[in-house]
Biotite code that builds the C-alpha atoms (Angstrom):
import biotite.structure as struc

atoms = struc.array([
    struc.Atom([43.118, 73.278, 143.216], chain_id="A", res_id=1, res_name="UNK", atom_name="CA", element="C"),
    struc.Atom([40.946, 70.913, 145.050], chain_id="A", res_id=2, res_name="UNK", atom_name="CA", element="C"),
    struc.Atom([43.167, 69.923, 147.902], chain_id="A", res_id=3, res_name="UNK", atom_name="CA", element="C"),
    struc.Atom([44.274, 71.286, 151.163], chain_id="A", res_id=4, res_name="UNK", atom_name="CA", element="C"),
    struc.Atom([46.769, 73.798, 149.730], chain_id="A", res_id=5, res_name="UNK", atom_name="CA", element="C"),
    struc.Atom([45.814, 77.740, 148.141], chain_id="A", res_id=6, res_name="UNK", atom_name="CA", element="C"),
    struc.Atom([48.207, 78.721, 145.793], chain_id="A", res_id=7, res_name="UNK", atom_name="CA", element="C"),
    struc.Atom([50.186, 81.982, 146.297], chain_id="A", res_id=8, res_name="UNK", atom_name="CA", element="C"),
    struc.Atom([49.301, 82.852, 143.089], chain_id="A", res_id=9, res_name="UNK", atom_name="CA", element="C"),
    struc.Atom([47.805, 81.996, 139.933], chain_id="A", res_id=10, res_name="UNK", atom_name="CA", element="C"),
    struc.Atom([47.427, 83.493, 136.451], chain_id="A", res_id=11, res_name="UNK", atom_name="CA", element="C"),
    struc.Atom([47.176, 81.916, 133.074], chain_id="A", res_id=12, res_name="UNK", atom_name="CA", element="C"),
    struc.Atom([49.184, 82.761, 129.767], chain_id="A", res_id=13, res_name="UNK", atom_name="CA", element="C"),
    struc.Atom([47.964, 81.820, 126.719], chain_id="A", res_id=14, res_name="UNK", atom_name="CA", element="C"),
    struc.Atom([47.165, 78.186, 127.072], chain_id="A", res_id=15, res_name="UNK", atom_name="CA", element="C"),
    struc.Atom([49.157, 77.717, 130.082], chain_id="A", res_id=16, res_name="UNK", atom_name="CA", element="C"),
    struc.Atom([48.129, 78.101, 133.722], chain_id="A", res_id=17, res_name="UNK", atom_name="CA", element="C"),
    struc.Atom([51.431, 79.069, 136.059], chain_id="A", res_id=18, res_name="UNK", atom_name="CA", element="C"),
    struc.Atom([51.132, 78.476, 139.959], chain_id="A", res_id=19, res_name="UNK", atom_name="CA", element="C"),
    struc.Atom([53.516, 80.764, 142.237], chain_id="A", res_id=20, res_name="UNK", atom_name="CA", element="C"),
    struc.Atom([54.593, 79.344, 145.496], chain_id="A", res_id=21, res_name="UNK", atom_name="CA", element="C"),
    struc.Atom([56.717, 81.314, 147.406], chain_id="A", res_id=22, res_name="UNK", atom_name="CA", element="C"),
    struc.Atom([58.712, 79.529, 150.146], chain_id="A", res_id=23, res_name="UNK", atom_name="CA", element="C"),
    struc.Atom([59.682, 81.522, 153.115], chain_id="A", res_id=24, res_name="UNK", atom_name="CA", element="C"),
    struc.Atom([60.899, 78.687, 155.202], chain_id="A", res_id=25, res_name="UNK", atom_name="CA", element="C"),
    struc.Atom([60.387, 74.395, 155.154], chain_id="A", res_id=26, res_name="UNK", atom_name="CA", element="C"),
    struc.Atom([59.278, 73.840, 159.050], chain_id="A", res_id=27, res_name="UNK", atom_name="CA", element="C"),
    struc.Atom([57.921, 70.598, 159.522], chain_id="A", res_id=28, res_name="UNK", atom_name="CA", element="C"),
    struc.Atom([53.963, 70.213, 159.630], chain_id="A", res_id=29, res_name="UNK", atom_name="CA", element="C"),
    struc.Atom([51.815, 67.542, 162.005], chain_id="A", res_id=30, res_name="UNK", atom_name="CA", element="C"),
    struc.Atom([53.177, 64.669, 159.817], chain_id="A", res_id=31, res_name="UNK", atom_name="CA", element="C"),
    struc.Atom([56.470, 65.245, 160.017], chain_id="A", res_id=32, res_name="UNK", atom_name="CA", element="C"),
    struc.Atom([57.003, 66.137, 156.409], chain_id="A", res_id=33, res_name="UNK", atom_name="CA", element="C"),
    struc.Atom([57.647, 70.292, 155.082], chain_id="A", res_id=34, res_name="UNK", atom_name="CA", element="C"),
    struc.Atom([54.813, 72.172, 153.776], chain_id="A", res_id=35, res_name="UNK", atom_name="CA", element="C"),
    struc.Atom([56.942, 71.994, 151.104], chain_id="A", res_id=36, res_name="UNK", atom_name="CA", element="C"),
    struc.Atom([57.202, 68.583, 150.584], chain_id="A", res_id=37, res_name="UNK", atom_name="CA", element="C"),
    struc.Atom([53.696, 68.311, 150.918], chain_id="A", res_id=38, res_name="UNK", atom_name="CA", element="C"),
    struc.Atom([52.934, 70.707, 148.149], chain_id="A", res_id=39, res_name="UNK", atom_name="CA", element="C"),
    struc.Atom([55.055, 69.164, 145.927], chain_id="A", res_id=40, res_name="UNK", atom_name="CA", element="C"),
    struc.Atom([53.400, 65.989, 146.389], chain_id="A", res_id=41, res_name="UNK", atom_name="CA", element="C"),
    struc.Atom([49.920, 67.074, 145.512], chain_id="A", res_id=42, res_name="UNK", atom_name="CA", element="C"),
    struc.Atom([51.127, 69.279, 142.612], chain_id="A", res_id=43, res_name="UNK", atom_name="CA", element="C"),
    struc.Atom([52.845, 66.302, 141.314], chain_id="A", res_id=44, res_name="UNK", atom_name="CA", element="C"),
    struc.Atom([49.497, 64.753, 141.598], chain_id="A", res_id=45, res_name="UNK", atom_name="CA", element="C"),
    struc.Atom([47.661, 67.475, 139.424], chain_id="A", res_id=46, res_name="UNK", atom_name="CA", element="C"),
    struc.Atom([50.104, 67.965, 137.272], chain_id="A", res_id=47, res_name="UNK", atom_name="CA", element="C"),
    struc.Atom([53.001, 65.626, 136.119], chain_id="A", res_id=48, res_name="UNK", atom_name="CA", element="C"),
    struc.Atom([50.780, 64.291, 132.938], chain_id="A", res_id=49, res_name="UNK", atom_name="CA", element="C"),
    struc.Atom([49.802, 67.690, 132.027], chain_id="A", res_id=50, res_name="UNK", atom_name="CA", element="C"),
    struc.Atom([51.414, 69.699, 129.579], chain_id="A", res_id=51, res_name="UNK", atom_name="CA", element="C"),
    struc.Atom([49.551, 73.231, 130.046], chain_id="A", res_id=52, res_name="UNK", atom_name="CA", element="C"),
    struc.Atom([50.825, 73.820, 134.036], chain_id="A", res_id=53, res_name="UNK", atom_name="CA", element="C"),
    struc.Atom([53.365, 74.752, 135.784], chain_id="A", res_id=54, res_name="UNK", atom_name="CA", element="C"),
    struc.Atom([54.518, 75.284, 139.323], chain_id="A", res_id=55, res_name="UNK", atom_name="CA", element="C"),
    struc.Atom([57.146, 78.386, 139.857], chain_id="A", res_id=56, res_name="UNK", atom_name="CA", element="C"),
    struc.Atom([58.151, 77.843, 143.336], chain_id="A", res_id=57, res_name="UNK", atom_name="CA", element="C"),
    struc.Atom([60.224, 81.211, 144.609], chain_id="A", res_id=58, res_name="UNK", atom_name="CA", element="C"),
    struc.Atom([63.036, 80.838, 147.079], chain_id="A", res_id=59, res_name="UNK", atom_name="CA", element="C"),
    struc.Atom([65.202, 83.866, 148.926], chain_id="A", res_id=60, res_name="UNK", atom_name="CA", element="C"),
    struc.Atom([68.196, 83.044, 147.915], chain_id="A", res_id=61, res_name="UNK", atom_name="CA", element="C"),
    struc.Atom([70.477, 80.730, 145.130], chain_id="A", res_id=62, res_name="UNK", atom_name="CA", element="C"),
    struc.Atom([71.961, 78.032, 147.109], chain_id="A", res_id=63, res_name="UNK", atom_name="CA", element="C"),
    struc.Atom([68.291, 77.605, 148.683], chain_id="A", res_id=64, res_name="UNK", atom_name="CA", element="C"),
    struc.Atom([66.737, 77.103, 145.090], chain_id="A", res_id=65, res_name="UNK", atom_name="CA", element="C"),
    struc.Atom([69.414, 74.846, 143.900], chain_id="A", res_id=66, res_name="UNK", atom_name="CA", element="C"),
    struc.Atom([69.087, 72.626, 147.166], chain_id="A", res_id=67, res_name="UNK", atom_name="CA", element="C"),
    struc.Atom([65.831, 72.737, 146.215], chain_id="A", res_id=68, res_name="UNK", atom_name="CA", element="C"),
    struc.Atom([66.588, 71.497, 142.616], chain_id="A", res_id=69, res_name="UNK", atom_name="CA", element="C"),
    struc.Atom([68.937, 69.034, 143.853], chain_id="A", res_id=70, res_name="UNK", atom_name="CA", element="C"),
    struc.Atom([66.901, 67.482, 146.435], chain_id="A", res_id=71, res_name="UNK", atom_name="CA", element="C"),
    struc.Atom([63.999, 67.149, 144.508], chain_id="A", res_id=72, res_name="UNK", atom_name="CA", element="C"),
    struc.Atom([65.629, 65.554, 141.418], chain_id="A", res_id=73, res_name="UNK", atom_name="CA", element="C"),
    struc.Atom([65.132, 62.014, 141.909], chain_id="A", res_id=74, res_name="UNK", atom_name="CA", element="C"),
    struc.Atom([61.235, 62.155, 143.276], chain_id="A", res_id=75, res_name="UNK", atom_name="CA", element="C"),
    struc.Atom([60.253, 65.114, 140.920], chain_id="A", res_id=76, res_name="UNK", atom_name="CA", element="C"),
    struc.Atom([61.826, 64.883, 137.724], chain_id="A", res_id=77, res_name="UNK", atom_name="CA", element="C"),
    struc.Atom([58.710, 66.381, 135.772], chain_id="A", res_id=78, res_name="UNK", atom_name="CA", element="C"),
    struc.Atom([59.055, 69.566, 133.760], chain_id="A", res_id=79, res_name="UNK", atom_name="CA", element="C"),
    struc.Atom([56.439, 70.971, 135.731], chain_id="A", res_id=80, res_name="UNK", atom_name="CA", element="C"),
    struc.Atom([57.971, 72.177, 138.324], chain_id="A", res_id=81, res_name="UNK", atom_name="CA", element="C"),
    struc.Atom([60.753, 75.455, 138.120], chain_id="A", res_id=82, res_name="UNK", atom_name="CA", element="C"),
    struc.Atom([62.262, 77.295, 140.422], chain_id="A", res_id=83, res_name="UNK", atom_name="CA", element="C"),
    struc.Atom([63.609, 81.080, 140.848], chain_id="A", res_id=84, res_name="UNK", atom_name="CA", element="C"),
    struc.Atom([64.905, 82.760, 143.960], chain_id="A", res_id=85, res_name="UNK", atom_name="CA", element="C"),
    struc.Atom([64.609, 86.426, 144.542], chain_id="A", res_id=86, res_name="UNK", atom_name="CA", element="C"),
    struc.Atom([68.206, 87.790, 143.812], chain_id="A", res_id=87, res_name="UNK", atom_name="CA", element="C"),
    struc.Atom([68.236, 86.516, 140.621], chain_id="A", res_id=88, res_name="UNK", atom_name="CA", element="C"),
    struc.Atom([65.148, 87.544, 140.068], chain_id="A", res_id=89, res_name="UNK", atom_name="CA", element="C"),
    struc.Atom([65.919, 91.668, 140.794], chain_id="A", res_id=90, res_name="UNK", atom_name="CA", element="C"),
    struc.Atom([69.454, 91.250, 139.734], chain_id="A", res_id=91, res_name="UNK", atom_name="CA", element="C"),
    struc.Atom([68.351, 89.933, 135.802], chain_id="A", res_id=92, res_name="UNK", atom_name="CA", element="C"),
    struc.Atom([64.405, 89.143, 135.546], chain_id="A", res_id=93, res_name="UNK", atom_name="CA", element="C"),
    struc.Atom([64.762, 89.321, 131.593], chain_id="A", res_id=94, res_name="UNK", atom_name="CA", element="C"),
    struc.Atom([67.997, 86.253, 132.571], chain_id="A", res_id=95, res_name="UNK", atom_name="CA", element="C"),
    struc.Atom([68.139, 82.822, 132.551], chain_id="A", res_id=96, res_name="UNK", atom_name="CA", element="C"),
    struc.Atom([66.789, 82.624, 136.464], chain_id="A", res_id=97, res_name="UNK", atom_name="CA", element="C"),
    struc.Atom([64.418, 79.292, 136.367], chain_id="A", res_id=98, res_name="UNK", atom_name="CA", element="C"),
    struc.Atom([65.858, 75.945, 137.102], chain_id="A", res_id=99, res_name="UNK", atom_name="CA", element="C"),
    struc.Atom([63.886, 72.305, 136.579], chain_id="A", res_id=100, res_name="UNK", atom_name="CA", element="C"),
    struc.Atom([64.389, 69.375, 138.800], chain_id="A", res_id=101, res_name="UNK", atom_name="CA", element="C"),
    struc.Atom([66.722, 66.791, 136.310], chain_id="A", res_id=102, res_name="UNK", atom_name="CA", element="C"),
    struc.Atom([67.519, 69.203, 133.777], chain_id="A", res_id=103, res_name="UNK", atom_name="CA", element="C"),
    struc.Atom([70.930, 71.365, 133.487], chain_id="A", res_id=104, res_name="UNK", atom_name="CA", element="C"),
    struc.Atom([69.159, 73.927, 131.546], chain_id="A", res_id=105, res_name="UNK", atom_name="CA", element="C"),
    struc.Atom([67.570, 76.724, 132.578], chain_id="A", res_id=106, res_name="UNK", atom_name="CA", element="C"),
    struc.Atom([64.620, 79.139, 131.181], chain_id="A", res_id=107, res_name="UNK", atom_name="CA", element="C"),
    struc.Atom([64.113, 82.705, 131.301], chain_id="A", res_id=108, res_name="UNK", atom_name="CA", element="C"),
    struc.Atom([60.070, 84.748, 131.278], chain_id="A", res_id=109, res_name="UNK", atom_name="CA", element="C"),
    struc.Atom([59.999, 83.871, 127.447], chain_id="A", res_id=110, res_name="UNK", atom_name="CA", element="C"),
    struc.Atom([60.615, 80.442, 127.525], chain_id="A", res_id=111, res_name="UNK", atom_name="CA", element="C"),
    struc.Atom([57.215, 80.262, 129.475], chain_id="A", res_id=112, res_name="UNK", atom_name="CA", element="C"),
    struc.Atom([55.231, 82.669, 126.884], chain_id="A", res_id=113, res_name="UNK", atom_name="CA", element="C"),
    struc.Atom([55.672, 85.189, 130.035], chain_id="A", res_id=114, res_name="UNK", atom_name="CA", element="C"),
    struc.Atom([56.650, 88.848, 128.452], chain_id="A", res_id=115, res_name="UNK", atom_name="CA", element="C"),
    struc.Atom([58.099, 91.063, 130.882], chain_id="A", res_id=116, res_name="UNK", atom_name="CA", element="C"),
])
């Protein structure tokens, strides 16, 4: 990525490269906005017309990743972006535990082309 922002990860599947952010807390930055918000912006940037990316951004807990989800509906409706959190994550990794901005459904590691 050519921007101010390192990944926390990022490996590539088949055609596909995944990015893994994982967000400990959302504590406002010099401009006022997250460091969250501002990754989102400059992934949305990279990668809203792209079809071979995706962002997996991993929260501690449920209600966290679905605030997430919710908040970020309306600005980032692209299929780019998923989210997990952590409990889901031990509790069922072979589940249904990634959630889209704007979409009701949600994917599990296959859906991606991930095998686990």
């Amino acid at each position: 990525l050519n921007h101010s922002f390192f990944p926390d990860a990022r490996f590539q599947v088949n055609e596909t490269t995944y990015y893994i952010e994982y967000q400990h807390t959302s504590s406002p930055s010099k401009n006022g906005k997250t460091d969250l918000e501002t990754k989102m912006l400059c992934y949305n940037a990279l990668l809203k017309d792209q079809k071979n990316a995706k962002v997996i951004f991993v929260f501690p807990r449920p209600q966290i990743k679905n605030n997430f989800l919710d908040n970020m509906a309306d600005t980032f409706p692209y299929l780019w972006c998923w989210a997990t959190d952590i409990e889901s994550f031990k509790g069922n990794p072979k589940g249904q535990i990634f959630g889209c901005p704007k979409n009701d459904d949600t994917y599990s590691f296959s859906d991606s082309g991930v095998i686990i």
